[in-house]
ROZAFI-299334 format. One record per residue (C-alpha): x, y, z; residue number from 1. Coordinates in steps of 0.2 Angstrom, whole numbers. Layout:
site xx: X, yy: Y, zz: Z, i: NUM
...
This chain:
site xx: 0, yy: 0, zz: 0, i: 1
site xx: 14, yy: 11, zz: 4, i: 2
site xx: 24, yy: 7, zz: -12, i: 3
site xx: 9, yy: 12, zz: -22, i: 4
site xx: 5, yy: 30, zz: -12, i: 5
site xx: 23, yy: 33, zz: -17, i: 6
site xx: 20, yy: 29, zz: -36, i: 7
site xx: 8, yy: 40, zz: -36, i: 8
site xx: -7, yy: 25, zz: -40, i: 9
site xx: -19, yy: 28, zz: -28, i: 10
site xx: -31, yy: 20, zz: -35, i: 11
site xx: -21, yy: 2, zz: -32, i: 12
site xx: -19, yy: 11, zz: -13, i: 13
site xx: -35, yy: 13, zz: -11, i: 14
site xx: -38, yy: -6, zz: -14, i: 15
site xx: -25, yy: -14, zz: -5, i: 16
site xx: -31, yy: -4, zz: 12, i: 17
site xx: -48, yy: -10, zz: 10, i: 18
site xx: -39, yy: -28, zz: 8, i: 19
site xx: -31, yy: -26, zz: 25, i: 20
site xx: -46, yy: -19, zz: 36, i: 21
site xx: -56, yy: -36, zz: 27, i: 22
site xx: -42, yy: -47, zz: 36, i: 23
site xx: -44, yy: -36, zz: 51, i: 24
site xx: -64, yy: -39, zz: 51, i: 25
site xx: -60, yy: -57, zz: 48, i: 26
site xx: -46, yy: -57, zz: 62, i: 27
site xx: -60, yy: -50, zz: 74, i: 28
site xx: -74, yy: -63, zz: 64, i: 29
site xx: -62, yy: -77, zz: 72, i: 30
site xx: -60, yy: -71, zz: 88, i: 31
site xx: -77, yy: -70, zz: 90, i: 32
site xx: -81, yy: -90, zz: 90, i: 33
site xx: -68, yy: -92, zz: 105, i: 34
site xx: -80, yy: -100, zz: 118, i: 35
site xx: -89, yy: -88, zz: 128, i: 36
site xx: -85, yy: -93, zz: 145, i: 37
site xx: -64, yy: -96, zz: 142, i: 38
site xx: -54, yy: -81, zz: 150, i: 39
site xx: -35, yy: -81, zz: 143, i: 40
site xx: -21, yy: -70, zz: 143, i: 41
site xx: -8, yy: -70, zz: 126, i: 42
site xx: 10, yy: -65, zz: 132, i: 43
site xx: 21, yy: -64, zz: 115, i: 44
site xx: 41, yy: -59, zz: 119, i: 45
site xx: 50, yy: -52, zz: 106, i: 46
site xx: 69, yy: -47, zz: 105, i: 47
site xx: 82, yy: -39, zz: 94, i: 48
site xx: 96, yy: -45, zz: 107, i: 49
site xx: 98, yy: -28, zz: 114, i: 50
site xx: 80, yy: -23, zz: 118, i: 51
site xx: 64, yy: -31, zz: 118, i: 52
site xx: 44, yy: -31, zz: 121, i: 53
site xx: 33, yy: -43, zz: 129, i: 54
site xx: 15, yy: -40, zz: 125, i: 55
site xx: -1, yy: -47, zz: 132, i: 56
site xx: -17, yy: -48, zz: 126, i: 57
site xx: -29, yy: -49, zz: 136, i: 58
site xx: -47, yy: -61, zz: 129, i: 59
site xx: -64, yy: -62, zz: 140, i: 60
site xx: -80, yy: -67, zz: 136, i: 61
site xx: -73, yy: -71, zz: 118, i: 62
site xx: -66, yy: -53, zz: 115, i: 63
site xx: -50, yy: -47, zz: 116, i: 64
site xx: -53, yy: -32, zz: 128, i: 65
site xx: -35, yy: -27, zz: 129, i: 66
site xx: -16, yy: -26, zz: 119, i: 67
site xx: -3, yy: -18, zz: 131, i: 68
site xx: 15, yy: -18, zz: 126, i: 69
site xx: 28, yy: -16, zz: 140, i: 70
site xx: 48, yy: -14, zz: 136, i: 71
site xx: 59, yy: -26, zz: 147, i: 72
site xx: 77, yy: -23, zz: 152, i: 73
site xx: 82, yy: -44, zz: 151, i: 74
site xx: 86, yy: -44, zz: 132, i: 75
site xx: 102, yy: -55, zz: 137, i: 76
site xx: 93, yy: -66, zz: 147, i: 77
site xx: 86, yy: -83, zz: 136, i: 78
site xx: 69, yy: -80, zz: 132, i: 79
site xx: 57, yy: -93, zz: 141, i: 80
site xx: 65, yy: -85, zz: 157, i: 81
site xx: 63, yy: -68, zz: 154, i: 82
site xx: 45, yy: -71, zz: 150, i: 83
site xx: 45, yy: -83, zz: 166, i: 84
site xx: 50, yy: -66, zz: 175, i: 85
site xx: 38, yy: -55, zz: 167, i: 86
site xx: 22, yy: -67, zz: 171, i: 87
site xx: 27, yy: -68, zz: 192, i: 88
site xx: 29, yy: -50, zz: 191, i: 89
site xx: 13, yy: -45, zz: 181, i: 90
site xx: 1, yy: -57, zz: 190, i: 91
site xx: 6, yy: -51, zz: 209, i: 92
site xx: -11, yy: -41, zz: 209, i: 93
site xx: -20, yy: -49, zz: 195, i: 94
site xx: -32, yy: -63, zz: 195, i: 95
site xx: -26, yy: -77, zz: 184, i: 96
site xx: -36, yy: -83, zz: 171, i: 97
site xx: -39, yy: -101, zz: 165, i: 98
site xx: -27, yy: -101, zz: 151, i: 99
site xx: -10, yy: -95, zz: 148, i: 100
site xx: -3, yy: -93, zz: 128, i: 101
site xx: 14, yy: -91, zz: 127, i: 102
site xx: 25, yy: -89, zz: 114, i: 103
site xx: 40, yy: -97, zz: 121, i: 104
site xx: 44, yy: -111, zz: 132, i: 105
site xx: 46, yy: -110, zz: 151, i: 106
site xx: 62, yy: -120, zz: 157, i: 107
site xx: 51, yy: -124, zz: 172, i: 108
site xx: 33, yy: -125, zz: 171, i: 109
site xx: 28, yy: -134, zz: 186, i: 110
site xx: 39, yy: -120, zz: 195, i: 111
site xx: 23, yy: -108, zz: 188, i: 112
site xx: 10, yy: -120, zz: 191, i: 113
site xx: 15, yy: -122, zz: 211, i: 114
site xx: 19, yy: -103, zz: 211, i: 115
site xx: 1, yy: -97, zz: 206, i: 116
site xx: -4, yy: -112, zz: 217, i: 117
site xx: -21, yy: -114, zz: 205, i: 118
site xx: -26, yy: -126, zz: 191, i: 119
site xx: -20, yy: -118, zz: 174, i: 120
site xx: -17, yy: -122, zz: 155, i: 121
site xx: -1, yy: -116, zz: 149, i: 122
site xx: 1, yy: -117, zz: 131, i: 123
site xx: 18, yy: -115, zz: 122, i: 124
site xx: 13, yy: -121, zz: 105, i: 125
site xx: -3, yy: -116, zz: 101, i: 126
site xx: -14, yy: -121, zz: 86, i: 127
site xx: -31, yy: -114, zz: 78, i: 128
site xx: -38, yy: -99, zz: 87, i: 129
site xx: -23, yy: -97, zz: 99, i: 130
site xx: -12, yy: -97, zz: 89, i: 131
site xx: -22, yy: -84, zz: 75, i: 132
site xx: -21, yy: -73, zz: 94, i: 133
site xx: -1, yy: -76, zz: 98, i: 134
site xx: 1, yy: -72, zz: 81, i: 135
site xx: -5, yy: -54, zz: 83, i: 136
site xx: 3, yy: -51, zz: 100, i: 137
site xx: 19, yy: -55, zz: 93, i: 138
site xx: 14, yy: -43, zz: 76, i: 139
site xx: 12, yy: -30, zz: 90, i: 140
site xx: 25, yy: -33, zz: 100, i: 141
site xx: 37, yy: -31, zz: 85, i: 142
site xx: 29, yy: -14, zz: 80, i: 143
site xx: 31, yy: -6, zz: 96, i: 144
site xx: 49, yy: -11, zz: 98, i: 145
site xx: 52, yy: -4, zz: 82, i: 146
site xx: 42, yy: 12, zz: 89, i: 147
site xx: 50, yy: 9, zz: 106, i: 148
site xx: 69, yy: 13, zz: 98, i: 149
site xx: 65, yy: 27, zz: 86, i: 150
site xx: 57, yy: 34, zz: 100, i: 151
site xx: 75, yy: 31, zz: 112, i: 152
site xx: 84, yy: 38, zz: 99, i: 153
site xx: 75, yy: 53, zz: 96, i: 154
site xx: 74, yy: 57, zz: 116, i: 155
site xx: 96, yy: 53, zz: 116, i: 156
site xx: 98, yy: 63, zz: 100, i: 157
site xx: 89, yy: 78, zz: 109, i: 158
site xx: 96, yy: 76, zz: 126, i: 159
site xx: 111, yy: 70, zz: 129, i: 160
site xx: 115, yy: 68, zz: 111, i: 161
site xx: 114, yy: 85, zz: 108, i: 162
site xx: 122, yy: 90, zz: 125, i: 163
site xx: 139, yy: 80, zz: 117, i: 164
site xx: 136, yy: 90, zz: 101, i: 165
site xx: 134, yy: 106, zz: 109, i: 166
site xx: 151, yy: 103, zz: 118, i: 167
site xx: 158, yy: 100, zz: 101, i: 168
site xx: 153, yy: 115, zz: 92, i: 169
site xx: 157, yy: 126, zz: 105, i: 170
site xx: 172, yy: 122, zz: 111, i: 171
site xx: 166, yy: 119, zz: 127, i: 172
site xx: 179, yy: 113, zz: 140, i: 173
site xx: 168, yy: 101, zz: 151, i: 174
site xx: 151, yy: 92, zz: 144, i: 175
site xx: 136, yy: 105, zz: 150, i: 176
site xx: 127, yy: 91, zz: 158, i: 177
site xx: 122, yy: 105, zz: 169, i: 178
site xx: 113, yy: 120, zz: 160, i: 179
site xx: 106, yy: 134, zz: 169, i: 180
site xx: 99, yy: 149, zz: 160, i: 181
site xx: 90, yy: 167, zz: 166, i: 182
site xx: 76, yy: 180, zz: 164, i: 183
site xx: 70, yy: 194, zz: 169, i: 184
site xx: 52, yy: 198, zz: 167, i: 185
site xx: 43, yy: 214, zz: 174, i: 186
site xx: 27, yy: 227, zz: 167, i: 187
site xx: 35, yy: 244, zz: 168, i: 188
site xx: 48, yy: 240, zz: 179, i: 189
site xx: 36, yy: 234, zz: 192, i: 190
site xx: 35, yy: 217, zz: 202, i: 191
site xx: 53, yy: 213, zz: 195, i: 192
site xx: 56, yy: 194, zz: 194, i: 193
site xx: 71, yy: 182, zz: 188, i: 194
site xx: 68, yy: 163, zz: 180, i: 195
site xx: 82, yy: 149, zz: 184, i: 196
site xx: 78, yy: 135, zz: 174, i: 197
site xx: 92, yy: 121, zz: 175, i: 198
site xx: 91, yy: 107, zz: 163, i: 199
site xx: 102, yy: 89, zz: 168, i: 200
site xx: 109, yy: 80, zz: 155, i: 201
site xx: 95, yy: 88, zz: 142, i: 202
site xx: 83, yy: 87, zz: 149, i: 203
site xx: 72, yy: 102, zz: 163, i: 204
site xx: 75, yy: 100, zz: 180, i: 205
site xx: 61, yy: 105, zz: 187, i: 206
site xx: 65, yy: 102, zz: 205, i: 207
site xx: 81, yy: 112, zz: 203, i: 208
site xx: 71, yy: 128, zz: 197, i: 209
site xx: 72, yy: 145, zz: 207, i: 210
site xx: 66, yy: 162, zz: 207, i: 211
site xx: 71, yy: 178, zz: 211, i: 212
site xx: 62, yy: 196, zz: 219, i: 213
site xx: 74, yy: 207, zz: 212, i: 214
site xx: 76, yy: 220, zz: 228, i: 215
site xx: 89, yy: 233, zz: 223, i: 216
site xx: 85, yy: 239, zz: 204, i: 217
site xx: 72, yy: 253, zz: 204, i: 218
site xx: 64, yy: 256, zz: 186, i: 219
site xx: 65, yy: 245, zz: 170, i: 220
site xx: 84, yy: 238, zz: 169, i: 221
site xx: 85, yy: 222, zz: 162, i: 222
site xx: 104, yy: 222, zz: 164, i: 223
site xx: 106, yy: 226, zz: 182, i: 224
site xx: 91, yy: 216, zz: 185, i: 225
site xx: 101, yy: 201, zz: 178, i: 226
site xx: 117, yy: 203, zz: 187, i: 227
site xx: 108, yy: 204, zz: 203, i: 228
site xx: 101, yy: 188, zz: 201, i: 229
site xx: 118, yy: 181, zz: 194, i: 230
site xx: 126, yy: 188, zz: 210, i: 231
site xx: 116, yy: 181, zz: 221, i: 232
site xx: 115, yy: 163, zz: 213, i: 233
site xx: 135, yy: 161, zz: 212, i: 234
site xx: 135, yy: 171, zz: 230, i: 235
site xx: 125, yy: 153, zz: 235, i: 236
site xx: 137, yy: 143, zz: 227, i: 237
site xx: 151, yy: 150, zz: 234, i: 238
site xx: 142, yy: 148, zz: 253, i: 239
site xx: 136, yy: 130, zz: 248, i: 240
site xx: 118, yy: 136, zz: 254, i: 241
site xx: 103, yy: 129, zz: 247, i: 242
site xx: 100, yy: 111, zz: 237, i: 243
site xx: 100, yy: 117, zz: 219, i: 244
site xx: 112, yy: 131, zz: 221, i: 245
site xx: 127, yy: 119, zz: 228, i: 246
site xx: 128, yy: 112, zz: 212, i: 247
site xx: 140, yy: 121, zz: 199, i: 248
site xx: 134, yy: 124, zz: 184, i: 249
site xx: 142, yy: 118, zz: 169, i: 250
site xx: 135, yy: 133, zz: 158, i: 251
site xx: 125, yy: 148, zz: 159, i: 252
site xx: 114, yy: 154, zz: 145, i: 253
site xx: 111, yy: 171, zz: 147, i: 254
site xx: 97, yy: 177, zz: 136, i: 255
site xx: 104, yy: 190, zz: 125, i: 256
site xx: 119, yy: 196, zz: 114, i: 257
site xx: 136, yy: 203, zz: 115, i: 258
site xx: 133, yy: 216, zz: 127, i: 259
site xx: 123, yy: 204, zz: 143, i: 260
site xx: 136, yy: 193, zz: 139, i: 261
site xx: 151, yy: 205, zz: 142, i: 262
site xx: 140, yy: 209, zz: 159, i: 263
site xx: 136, yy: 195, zz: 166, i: 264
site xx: 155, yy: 186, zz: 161, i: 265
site xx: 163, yy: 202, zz: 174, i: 266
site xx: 152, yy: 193, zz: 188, i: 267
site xx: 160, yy: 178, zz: 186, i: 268
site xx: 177, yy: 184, zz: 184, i: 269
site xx: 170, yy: 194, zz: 201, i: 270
site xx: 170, yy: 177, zz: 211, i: 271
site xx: 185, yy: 171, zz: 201, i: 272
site xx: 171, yy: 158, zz: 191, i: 273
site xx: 178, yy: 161, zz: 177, i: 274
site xx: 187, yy: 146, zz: 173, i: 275
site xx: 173, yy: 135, zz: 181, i: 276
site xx: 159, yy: 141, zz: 175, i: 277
site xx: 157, yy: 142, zz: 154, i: 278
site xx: 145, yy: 156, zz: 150, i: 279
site xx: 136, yy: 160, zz: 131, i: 280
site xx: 123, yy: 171, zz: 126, i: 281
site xx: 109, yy: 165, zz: 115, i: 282
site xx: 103, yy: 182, zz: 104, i: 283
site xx: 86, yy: 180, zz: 102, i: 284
site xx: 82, yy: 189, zz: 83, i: 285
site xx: 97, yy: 178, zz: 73, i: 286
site xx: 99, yy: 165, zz: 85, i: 287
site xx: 117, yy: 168, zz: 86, i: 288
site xx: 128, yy: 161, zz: 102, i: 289
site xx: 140, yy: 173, zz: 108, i: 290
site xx: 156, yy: 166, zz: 117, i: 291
site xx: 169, yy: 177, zz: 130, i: 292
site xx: 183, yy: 183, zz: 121, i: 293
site xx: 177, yy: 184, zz: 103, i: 294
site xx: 167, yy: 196, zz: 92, i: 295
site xx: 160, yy: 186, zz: 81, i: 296
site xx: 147, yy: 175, zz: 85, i: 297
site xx: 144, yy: 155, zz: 81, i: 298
site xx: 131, yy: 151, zz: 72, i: 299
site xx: 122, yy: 132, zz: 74, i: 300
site xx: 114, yy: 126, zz: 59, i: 301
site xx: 98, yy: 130, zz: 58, i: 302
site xx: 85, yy: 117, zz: 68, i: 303
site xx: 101, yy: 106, zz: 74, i: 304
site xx: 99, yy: 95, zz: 89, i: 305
site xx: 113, yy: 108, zz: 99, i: 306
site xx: 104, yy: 124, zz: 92, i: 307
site xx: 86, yy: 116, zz: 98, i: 308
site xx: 91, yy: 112, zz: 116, i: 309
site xx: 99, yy: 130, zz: 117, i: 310
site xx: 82, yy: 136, zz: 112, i: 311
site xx: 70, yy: 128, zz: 125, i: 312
site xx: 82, yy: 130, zz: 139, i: 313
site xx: 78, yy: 150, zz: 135, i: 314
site xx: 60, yy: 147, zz: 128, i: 315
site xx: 58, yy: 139, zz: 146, i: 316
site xx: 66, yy: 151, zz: 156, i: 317
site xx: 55, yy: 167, zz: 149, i: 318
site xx: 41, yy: 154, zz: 151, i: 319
site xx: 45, yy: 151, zz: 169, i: 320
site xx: 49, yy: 170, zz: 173, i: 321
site xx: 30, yy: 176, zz: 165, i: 322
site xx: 23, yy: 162, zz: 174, i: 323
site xx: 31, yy: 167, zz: 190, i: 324
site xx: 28, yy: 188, zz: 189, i: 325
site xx: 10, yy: 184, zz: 184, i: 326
site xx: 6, yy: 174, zz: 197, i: 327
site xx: 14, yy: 188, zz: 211, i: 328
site xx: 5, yy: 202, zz: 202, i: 329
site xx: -9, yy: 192, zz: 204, i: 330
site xx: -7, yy: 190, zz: 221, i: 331
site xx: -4, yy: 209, zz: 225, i: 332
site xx: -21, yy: 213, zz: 215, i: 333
site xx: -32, yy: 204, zz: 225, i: 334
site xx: -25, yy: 209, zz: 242, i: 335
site xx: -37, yy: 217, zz: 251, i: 336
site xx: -33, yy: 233, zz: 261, i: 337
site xx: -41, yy: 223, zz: 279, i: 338
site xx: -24, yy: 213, zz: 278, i: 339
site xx: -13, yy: 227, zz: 284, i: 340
site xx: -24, yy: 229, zz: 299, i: 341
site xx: -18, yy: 222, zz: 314, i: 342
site xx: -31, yy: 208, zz: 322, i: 343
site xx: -40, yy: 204, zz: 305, i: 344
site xx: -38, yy: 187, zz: 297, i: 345
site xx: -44, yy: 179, zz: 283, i: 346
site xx: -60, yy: 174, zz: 290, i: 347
site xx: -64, yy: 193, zz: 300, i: 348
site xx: -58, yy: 200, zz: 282, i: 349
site xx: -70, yy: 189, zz: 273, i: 350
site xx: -85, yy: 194, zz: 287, i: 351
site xx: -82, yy: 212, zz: 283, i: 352
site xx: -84, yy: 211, zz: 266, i: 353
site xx: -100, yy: 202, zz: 267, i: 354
site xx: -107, yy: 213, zz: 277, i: 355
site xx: -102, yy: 230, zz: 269, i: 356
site xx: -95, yy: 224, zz: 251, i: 357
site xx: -80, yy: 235, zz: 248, i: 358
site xx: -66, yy: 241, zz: 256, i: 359
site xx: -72, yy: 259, zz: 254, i: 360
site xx: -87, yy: 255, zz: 261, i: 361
site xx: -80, yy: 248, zz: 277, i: 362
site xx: -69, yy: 263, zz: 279, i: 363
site xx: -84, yy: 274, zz: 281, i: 364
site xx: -93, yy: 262, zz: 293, i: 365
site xx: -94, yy: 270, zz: 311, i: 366
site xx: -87, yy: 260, zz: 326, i: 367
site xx: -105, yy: 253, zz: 332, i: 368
site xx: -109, yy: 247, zz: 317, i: 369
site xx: -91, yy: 238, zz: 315, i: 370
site xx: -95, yy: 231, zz: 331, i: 371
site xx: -113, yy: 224, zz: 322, i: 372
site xx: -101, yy: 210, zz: 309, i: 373
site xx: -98, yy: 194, zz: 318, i: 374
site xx: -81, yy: 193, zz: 324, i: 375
site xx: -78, yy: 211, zz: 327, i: 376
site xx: -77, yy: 215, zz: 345, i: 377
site xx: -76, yy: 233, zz: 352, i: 378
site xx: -58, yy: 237, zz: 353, i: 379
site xx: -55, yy: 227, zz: 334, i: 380
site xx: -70, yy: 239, zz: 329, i: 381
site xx: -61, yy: 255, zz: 335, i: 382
site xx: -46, yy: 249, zz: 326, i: 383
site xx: -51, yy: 248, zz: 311, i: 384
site xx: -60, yy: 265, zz: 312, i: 385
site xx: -44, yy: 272, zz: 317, i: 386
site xx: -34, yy: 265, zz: 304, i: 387
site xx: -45, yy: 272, zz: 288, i: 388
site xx: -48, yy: 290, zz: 299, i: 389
site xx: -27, yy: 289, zz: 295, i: 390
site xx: -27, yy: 280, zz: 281, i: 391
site xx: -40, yy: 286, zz: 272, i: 392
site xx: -47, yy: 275, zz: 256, i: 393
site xx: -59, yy: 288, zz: 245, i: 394
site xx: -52, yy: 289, zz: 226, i: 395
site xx: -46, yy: 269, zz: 228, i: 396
site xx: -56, yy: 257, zz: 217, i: 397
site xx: -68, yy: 245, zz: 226, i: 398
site xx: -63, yy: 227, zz: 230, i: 399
């Protein structure tokens, strides 16, 4: 079918398809007469000598009501025991059904037999309808090993794969199984955050991630932003303090181009970092990596395995820096005014606002009607009172 797509004769295509789901619908015709109160499981192992799959297929009532594949790490092992090690593993919380199929010997039957302590049928060379069903577990199990390695391959050639070609293209002196990469995120120079994202051998760390309140830099400057942060992190470091900030990083992404790279490079040479700690810059608008010492930047092939895993490390740590200034200027807009009042909680604040609605409204309340909410006693009513008479509330938007 696929031969003819390529060739362009679809029509042929089209035929052969319609072939394949007949056999499927006679596939399921014959599964169909299996005797209506027979319960079997299918276990097919199949190997490449390096990896394989063991599928089972589960068949109740004279339906197959389930095909799971599950990778197994004992593809040097002979086969009848790997799949003797599988089935004591797989039935420890399962009922066992009447029949077992199999697809290779055991070396021990009997061992089976007096482990499950019950009277089974254990059937390693099947005929007729069992062997139609071991036949499709192993067609399965074959597939999904197949899918299984591409799968691995991709997932190494993006991780650590990449992190080996990175260190290649680079220059790098030490493999950056450590990456750690910043940014700044902030609305008019308000509610200042920084992202570290850390990514282990490829892959996000999330456990090692950390945030920064940037607490010195007034206005909008990303730069000075940045080096706080980086200060602070490598001051960490140098102390030992704090799980994820012991751990050195191999290299620091820094989101930007020549000019926050020069910056941020002064911070390490600062803590005398700089010839343990590898620092690039990632410029956003070409994609160009930018290295200490040199002008000009390296530029990683477009959609490359290195170029891709500099890009999530940075599309992950603006994601995590949005995600983290959002969630505190959310914070600070639905803080009520009532919290800087000493004596109300969230449950007296809540009582207040039942009663009178808004903030403003509460700051024009008198004492004895204060003293009218549930919860507020005398001395908390005359409290309150006091702090909107110095605090007054009259232009603020109601809550």
């Amino acid at each position: 079918m696929q031969i003819a797509s390529e060739n362009e004769n679809f029509e042929n295509a089209i035929i052969i398809r319609d072939r394949l789901k007949m056999i499927d619908k006679l596939k399921q015709r014959i599964v169909a007469n299996i005797p209506k109160d027979v319960s079997k499981d299918v276990f097919a192992y199949y190997t490449n000598g390096l990896s394989g799959v063991i599928t089972n297929m589960v068949v109740r009532g004279g339906k197959i009501l389930g095909i799971i594949s599950y990778p197994c790490q004992d593809a040097e092992l002979e086969e009848g025991q790997t799949l003797f090690n599988f089935i004591i593993q797989f039935y420890q919380n399962l009922m066992i059904p009447n029949e077992l199929i199999l697809s290779h010997e055991l070396q021990d039957k009997q061992l089976l037999l007096d482990y499950f302590n019950k009277k089974i049928n254990i059937i390693t060379n099947p005929h007729g309808i069992n062997k139609t069903l071991l036949d499709m577990a192993m067609e399965n199990a074959k597939e999904f090993l197949e899918k299984h390695i591409e799968k691995e391959k991709i997932k190494y050639n993006n991780s650590i794969g990449a992190v080996k070609v990175l260190q290649e293209k680079l220059y790098l002196k030490e493999l950056p199984l450590r990456i750690e990469c910043y940014d700044i995120s902030n609305i008019s120079g308000t509610n200042k955050v920084c992202s570290m994202v850390v990514f282990k051998n490829g892959e996000a760390s999330k456990k090692d991630y950390r945030k920064f309140k940037i607490k010195t830099v007034k206005g909008s400057n990303d730069f000075a932003s940045l080096e706080e942060a980086l200060t602070r992190r490598l001051k960490r470091y140098i102390e030992q303090n704090g799980d994820s900030f012991k751990e050195k990083p191999n290299l620091i992404v820094i989101d930007g181009g020549k000019g926050q790279l020069s910056s941020c490079y002064e911070i390490l040479k600062r803590f005398e970092l700089e010839d343990k700690i590898q620092m690039i810059s990632l410029a956003k608008k070409l994609e160009e990596v930018f290295v200490p010492h040199s002008s000009l930047p390296v530029i990683l092939k477009p959609a490359s395995v290195e170029l891709r895993l500099l890009q999530r490390v940075r599309d992950e740590a603006h994601r995590f820096a949005i995600t983290y200034h959002r969630n505190i200027r959310t914070a600070k807009q639905t803080k009520s005014v009532l919290d800087d009042i000493n004596g109300i909680g969230p449950k007296k604040r809540d009582a207040l606002l039942k009663a009178f609605g808004t903030s403003k409204e509460i700051a024009n309340a008198s004492i004895e009607l204060l003293e009218t909410v549930p919860g507020i006693n005398p001395a908390l009513a005359s409290t309150i009172y006091n702090y909107f008479k110095n605090n007054p509330i009259d232009n603020s938007p109601e809550e």
